[in-house]
C-alpha positions in Angstrom: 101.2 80.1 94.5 101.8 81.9 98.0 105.6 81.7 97.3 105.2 83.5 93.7 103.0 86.1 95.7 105.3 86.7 98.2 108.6 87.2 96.0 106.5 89.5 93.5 105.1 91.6 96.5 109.0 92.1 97.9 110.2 93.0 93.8 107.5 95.3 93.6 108.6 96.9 96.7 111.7 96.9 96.3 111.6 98.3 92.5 109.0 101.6 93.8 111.7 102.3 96.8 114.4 102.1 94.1 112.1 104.8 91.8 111.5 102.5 88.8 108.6 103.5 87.0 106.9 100.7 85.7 107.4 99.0 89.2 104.0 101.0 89.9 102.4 98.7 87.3 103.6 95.7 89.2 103.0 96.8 91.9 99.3 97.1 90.8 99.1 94.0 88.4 100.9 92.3 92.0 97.5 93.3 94.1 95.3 92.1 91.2 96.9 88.6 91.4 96.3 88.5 95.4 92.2 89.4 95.0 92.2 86.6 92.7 94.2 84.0 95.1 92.2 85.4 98.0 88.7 85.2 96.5 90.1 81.6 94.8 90.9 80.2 98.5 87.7 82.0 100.5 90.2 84.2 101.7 87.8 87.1 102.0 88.9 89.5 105.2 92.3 89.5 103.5 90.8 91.5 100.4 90.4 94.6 102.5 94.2 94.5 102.8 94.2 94.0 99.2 92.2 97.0 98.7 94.1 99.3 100.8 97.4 98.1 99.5 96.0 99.2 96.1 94.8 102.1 97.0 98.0 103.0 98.2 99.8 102.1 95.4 97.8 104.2 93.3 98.4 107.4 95.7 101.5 106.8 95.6 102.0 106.5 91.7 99.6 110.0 91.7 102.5 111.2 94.1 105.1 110.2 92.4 103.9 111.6 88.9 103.1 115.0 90.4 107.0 115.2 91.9 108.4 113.7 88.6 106.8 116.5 86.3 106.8 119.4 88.6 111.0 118.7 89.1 110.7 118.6 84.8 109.2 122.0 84.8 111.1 123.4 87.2 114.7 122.1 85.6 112.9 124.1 82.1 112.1 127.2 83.9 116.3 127.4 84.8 117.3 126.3 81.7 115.1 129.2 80.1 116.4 131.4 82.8 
């Protein structure tokens, strides 16, 4: 189970450096698979991590929707120039 953990966590990665946008989601649906491995193996100071690397995936999404739809805007404000 670790080793299907650890290979999604590095896709995820790599796939939200790379700007994919449904890597978000797996980045996310990655985290919710760790709480349940942690809270499975008594693993419980590990679900902090778990909880901030969600968090931050989330800000980051938030992020990356705000840049994605202000550059849209932006590109129709010239093209109606």
């Amino acid at each position: 189970m670790t080793w299907f953990l650890a290979i999604l966590s590095i896709i995820a990665m790599e796939l939200t450096v790379r700007k994919i946008w449904w890597a978000w989601g797996l980045t996310l649906l990655n985290q919710v698979f760790w709480a349940f491995y942690l809270l499975d193996t008594e693993q419980y100071g590990l679900l902090l991590l778990t909880a901030a690397m969600t968090i931050q995936a989330l800000r980051g999404m938030r992020k990356w929707w705000k840049d994605s739809h202000s550059n849209l805007v932006s590109m129709n404000k010239k093209g109606n120039a």
